[in-house]
C-alpha positions in Angstrom: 0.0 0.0 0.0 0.9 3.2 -0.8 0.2 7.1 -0.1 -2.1 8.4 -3.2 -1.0 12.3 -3.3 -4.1 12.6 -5.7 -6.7 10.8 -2.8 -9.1 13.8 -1.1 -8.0 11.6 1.8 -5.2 14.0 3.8 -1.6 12.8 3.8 -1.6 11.6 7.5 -4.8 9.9 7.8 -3.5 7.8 4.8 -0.3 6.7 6.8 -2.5 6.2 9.8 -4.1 4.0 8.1 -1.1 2.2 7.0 1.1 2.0 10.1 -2.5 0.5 12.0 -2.6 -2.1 9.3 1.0 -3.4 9.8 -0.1 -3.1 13.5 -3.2 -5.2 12.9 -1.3 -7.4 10.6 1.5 -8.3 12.7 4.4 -6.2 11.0 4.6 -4.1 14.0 3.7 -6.7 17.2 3.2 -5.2 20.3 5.7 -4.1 22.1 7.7 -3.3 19.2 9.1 -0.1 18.5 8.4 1.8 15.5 11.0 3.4 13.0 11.9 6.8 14.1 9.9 9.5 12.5 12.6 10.8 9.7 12.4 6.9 8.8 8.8 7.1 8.2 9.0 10.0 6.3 11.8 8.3 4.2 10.0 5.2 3.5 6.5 6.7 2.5 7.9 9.6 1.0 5.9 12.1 3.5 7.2 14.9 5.3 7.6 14.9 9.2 4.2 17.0 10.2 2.5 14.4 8.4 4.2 11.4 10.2 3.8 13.3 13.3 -0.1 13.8 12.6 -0.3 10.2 12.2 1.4 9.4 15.1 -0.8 11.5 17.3 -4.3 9.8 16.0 -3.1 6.4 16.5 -1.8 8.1 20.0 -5.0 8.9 20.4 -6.6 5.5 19.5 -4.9 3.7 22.1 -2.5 2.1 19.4 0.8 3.1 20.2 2.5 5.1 23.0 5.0 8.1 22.7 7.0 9.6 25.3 9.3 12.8 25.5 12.4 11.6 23.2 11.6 8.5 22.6 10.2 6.7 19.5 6.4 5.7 19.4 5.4 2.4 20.5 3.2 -0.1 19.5 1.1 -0.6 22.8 1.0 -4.4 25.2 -3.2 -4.6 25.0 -3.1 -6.1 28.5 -5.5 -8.9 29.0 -8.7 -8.5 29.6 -10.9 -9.2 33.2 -14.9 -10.1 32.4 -17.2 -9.3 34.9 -21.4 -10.0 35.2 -24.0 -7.3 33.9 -27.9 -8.3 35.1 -30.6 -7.6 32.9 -31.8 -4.7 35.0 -27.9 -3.4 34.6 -26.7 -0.7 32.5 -23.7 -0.6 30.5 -22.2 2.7 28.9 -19.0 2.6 27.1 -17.8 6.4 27.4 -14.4 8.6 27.5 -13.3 9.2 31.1 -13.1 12.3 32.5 -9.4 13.8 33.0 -9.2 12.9 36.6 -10.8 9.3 35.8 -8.1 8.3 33.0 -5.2 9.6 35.6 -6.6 7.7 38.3 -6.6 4.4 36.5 -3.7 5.3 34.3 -5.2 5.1 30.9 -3.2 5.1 27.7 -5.2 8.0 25.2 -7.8 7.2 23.4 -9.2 4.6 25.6 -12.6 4.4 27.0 -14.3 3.7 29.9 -17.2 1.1 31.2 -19.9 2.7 33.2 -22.4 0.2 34.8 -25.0 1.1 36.9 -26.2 -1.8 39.0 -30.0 -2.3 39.9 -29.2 -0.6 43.3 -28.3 2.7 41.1 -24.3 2.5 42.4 -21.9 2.8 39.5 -18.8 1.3 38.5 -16.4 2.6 36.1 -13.9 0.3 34.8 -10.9 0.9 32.1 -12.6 -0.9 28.9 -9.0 -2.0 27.6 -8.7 -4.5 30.9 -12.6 -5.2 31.1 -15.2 -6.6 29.8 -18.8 -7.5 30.3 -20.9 -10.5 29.9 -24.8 -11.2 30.5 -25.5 -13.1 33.6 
């Protein structure tokens, strides 16, 4: 696959959409750390705001993680605990709130589980380690 300069499609959603394939596809496992951004550029013949932009939305997807100097990195999904909704129970899948995704630590981009149970307490849980099931 290839960026098409002549696609209405902007530059960096293009090789978004690229680099979350070869994640997808196993190219880039997790864990794995991604060519630096110059490299990118170089191999897909973009400039470095558009591999920047790129890496920011799948930043922001929960794909890959950045920090100050380093180079972005494809994220460990961590496994996944399941846990019993009633059928009087709610379930909401939402963004958290700022203090929320601080207080469980959550990578960008990923949402949150809000249950209500029948006695109207609520439960938020990080939806990358949680799931729900019908009991």
């Amino acid at each position: 696959m290839a960026i098409d300069r002549g696609s209405p499609t902007p530059v960096y959603v293009q090789l978004a959409d690229l680099l979350r394939e070869q994640i997808s596809s196993g190219r880039y496992p997790q864990g794995t750390t991604l060519p630096p951004e110059d490299g990118i550029g170089r191999l897909y013949g973009v400039g470095r705001m558009s591999v920047r932009r790129a890496i920011a939305v799948l930043v922001h997807e929960g794909l890959i993680v950045t920090g100050r100097g380093t180079q972005a990195q494809v994220r460990v999904q961590p496994a996944r605990t399941m846990f019993g909704i009633a059928g009087s129970e709610q379930l909401v899948a939402r963004m958290p709130t700022p203090p929320e995704a601080r207080r469980m630590k959550l990578a960008a981009g990923v949402p949150v589980l809000e249950v209500t149970r029948a006695d109207r307490s609520v439960e938020v849980f990080p939806a990358d380690r949680y799931g729900a099931h019908g009991a």
